[in-house]
N, C-alpha and C positions, 0 to 999 in steps of 0.2 A: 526517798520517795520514788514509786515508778506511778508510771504514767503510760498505759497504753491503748489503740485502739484497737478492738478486735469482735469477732464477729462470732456470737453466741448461734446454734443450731439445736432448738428444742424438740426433743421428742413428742408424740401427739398426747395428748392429757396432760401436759406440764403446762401449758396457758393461760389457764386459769389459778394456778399459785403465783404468792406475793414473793416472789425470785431477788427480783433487784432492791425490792423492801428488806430481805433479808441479807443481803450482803450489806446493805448502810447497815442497819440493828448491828447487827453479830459479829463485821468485822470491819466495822468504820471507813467502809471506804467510800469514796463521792465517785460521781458517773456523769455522763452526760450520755442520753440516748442519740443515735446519729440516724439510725434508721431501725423502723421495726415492721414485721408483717408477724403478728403473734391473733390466732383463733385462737378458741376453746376447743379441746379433742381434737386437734390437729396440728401437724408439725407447725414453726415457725423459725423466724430469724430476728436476729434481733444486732444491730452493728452500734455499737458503745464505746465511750470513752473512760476507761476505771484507772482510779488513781486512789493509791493509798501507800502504807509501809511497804515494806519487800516481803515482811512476814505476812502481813493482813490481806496483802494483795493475793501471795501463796495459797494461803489458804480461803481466801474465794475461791478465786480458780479450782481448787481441791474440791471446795462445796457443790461446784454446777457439774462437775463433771461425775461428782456420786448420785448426781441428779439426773444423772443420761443426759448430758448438754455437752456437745461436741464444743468446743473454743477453739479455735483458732486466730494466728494473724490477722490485722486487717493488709490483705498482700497486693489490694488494688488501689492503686490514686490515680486522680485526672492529674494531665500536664497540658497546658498549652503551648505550641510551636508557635511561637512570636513570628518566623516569618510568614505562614501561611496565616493568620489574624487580621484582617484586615477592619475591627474594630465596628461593626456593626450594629454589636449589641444585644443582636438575638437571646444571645445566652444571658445576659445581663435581666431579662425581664421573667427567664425559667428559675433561677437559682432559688432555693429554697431556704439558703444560708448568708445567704449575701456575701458568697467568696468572689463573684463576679459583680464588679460594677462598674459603673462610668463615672470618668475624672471631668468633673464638669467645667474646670479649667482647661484642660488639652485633649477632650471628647476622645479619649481613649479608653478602653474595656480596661480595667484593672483586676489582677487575677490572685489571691490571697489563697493558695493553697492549704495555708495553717485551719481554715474556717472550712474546706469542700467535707463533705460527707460522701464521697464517689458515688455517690446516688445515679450518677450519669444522664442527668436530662441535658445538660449542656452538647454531651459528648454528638446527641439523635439532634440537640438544633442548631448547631453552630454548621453555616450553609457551606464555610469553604472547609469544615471538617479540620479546624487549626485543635480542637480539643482532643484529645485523646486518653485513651486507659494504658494506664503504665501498670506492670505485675511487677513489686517488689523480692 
């Protein structure tokens, strides 16, 4: 099985096709959207999680990029600097995944990387700036 995240780049007039419909149909593989900004007749992005065979997987990939779909890596994750953190929370009321929360036993931010979509709202509100983008 692979399993990876990465970040689809659609060409303009590809928007409105059933894209991610057709990679479950055709070559069985499951997804989870992480982030998307997709118009009709105009570029988009779309950052996913695809997981299937090594073959099935292969040939997605083969399928979007005969589709003019740039793929790539996903090469960015948030990390937190536990010593600059000073637990405030900020970021725990932006997330949109609930990778950041509060331990409501020991009122500390708790940070689940596995769950971030580096969407980076946390990165613009965390005050002493303990969040940051890491490039893989």
């Amino acid at each position: 099985m692979v399993q990876k995240r990465i970040v689809l780049r659609f060409p303009a007039g590809l928007g409105d096709q059933p894209v991610v419909y057709k990679l479950v149909k055709d070559y069985d593989l499951t997804f989870n959207i992480l982030r998307a900004r997709i118009t009709p007749k105009e570029q988009g992005e779309m950052v996913m999680e695809l997981k299937g065979t090594k073959e099935h997987y292969a040939a997605g990939i083969q399928y979007l990029r005969n589709l003019g779909v740039t793929v790539e890596p996903l090469s960015q994750d948030v990390a937190r600097d536990d010593e600059r953190c000073t637990h405030c929370g900020a970021c725990v009321t932006i997330c949109p995944t609930g990778s950041l929360w509060m331990d409501a036993r020991t009122r500390k931010v708790v940070f689940d990387p596995e769950k971030c979509i580096a969407c980076e709202l946390c990165v613009r509100s965390c005050p002493p700036r303990a969040m940051k983008i890491t490039i893989a």
